[in-house]
C-alpha positions in Angstrom: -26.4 53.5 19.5 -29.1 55.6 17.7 -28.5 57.4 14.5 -29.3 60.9 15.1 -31.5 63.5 12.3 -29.3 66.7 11.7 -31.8 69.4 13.1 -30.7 73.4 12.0 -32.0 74.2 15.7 -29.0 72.3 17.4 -26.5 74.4 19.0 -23.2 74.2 17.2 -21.6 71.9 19.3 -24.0 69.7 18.4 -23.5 70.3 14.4 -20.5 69.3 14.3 -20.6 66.2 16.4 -22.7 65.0 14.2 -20.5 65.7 11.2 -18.0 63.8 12.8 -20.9 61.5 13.8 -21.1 60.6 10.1 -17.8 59.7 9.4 -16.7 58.2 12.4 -19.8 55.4 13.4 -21.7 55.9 10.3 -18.9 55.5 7.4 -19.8 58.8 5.6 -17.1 58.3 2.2 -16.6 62.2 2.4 -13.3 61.8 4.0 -11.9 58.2 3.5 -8.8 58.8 4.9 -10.2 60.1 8.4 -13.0 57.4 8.1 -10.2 54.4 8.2 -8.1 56.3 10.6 -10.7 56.2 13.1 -11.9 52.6 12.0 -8.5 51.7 13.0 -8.2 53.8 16.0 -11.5 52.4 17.7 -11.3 48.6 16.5 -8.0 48.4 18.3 -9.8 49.9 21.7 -12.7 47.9 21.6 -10.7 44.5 20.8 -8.1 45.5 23.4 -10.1 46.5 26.1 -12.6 43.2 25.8 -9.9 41.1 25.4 -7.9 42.5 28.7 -11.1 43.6 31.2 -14.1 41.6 31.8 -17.7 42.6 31.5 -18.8 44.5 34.1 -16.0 46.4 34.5 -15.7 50.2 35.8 -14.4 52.1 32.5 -13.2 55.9 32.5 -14.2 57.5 28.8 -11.9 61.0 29.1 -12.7 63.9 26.5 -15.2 61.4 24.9 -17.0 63.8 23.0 -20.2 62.3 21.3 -19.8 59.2 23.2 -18.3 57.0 20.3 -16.5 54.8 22.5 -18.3 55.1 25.7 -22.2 54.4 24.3 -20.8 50.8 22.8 -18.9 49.8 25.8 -21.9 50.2 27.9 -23.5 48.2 25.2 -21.4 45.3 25.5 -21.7 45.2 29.6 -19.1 47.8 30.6 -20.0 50.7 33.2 -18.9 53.8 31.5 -18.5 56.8 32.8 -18.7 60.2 30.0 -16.3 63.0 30.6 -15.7 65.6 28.6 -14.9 69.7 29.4 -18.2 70.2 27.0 -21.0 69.2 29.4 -23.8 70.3 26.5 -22.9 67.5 24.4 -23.9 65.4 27.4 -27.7 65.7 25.9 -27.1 64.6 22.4 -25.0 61.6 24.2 -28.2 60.7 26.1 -30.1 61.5 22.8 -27.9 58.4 21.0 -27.8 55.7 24.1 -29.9 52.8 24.0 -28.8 50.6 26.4 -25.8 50.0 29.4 -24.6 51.7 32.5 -23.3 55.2 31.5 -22.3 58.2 34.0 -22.4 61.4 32.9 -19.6 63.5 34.8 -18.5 66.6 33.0 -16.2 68.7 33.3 -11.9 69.0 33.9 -10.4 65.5 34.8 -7.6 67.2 36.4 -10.3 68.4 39.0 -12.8 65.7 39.2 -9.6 62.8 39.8 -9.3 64.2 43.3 -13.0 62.6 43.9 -12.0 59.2 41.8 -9.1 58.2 43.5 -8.4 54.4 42.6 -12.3 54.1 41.4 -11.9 52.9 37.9 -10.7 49.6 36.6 -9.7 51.1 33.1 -9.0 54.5 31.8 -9.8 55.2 28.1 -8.1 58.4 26.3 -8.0 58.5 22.7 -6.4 62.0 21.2 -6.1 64.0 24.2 -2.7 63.7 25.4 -1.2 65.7 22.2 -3.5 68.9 23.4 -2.0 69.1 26.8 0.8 71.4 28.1 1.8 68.8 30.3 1.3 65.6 29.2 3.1 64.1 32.5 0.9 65.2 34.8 -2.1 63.8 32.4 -0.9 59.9 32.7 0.2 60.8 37.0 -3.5 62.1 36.9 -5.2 58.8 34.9 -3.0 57.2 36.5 -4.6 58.2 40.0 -8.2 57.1 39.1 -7.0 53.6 38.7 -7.3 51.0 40.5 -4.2 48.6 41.1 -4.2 46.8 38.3 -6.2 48.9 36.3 -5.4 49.8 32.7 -5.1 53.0 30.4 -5.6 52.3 26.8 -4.0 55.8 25.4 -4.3 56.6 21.0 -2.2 60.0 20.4 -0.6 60.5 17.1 3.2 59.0 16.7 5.9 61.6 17.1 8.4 59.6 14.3 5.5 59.7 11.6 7.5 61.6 8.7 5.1 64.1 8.2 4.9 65.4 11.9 7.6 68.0 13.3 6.3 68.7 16.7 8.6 69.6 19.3 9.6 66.8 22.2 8.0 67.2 25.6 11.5 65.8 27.3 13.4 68.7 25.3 10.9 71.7 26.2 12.4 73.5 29.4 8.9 75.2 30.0 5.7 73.6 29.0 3.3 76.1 30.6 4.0 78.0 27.6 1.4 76.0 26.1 -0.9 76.3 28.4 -3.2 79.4 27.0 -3.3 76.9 23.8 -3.8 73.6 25.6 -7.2 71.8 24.6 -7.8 73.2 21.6 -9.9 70.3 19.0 -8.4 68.8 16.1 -4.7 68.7 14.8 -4.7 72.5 14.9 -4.8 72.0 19.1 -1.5 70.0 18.7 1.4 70.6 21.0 3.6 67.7 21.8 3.5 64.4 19.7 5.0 61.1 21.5 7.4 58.5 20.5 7.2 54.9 21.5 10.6 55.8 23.6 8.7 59.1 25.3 5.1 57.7 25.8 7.1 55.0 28.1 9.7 57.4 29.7 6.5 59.5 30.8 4.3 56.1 32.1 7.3 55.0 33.9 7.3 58.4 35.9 3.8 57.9 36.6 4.0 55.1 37.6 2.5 53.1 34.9 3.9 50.1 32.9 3.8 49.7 29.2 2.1 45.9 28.3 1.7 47.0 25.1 3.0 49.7 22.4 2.0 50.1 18.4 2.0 52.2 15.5 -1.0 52.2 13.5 -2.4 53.9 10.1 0.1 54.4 7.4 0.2 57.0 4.9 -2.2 55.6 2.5 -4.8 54.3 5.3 -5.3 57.6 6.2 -5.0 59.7 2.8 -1.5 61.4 3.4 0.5 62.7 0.6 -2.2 63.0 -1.7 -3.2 59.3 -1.1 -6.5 60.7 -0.3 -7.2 60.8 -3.6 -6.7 56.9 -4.6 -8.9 55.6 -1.5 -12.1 55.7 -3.4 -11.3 53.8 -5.9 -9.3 51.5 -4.2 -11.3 48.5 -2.4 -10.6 48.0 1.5 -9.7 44.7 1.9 -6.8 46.0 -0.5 -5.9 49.2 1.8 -6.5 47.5 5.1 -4.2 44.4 3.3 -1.1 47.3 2.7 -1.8 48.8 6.3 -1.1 45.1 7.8 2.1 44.5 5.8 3.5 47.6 6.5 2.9 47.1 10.4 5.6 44.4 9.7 8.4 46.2 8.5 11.5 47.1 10.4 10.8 49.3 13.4 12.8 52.5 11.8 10.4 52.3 9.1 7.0 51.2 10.7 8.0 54.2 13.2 8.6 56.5 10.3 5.3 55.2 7.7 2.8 55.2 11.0 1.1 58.2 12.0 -0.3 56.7 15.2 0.5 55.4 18.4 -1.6 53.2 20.7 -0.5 52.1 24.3 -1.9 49.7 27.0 -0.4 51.0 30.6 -1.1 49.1 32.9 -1.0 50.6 37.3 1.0 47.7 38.8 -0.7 45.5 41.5 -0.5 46.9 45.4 2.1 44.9 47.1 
């Protein structure tokens, strides 16, 4: 994937991709906290999805933004397709690949799964599901592009995390309340926030099963509670070290210390 120049001329779309650019492939130390958030966050999708789908598989890349995800997996074999409601950020995609099978299909999933039905032998969403009014109709729709067999590998941000006080999707008794807010970027676009118990209640009604289910990034990993301020002076292998023992701690607390979630659902076989 090609390192891209800021140019003033972009349009602002662009811009800030390419801040995020910096932090999230290129390791910028402005914001230590997001930078090992995401480290975390797309480690555990590339390790998971080569160590579950071969090469050569058909890979869905929803709300992929500036292609962090999908430009690698094309690079390691995968066909990839981009999605993402932002169709300019399609060029500066194209402007960072350098090699692998990517399509570029923008636009609303919602509307484009009627054309994918049972196309795609993995589904890739990391963040979106939190910016969605209803977040049950989001895994029925993923869930629909699959083929049998096929697996979503879903990041959203962990509804027990102690700092987090979103409201529960099961408790709302109207979501399309949200739906002028829906899609929104960034935590500020954040609506409901899963569980482990939820994010499974909700595959199970579309029709998904959970193979896998973990918290990820505690408090210091990703600067919390004024722990931003120790990461720079604090070497990685000792912050990554702390992240690891605390993913072994009771479940109460490891649900209460994490502030992410990550999920493998998988579509069962046809009979």
């Amino acid at each position: 994937m090609r390192r891209l120049a800021y140019d003033e001329n972009w349009p602002e779309s662009w811009k800030l991709t390419h801040l995020y650019d910096e932090l999230e492939v290129w390791g910028s130390r402005r914001d230590l906290g997001y930078v090992y958030q995401y480290r975390l966050r797309h480690d555990w999708a590339m390790e998971r999805i080569e160590a579950l789908m071969p090469h050569g598989s058909t890979i869905l890349d929803v709300a992929a933004a500036g292609g962090n995800f999908t430009l690698p997996l094309a690079e390691k074999g995968y066909r990839v397709s981009w999605n993402d409601l932002r169709g300019d950020l399609a060029g500066m995609v194209k402007r960072k690949y350098e090699s692998g099978e990517v399509e570029y299909v923008p636009g609303n999933v919602f509307e484009l799964s009627q054309q994918w039905s049972g196309r795609f032998d993995a589904v890739l969403a990391t963040e979106i599901i939190e910016h969605l009014a209803h977040p049950d109709e989001f895994l029925v729709c993923l869930a629909s592009v699959l083929k049998p067999g096929g697996r979503l590998f879903l990041t959203t941000p962990n509804g027990r995390y102690f700092r987090f006080n979103y409201p529960r999707f099961t408790e709302c008794p109207d979501p399309s309340v949200y739906e002028a807010v829906q899609f929104k970027p960034n935590s500020d676009g954040h609506i409901f926030l899963l569980d482990s118990e939820e994010c499974g209640m909700l595959a199970d009604r579309a029709g998904l099963r959970v193979e896998e289910i973990t918290v990820v990034t505690n408090a210091l990993s990703c600067g919390h509670v004024k722990l931003g301020h120790l990461l720079p002076w604090l070497p990685e292998s000792l912050v990554f070290g702390i992240e690891k023992a605390t993913r072994k701690l009771p479940a109460g607390w490891r649900d209460k210390l994490h502030s992410h979630l990550y999920a493998v659902l998988r579509k069962p076989e046809e009979a």
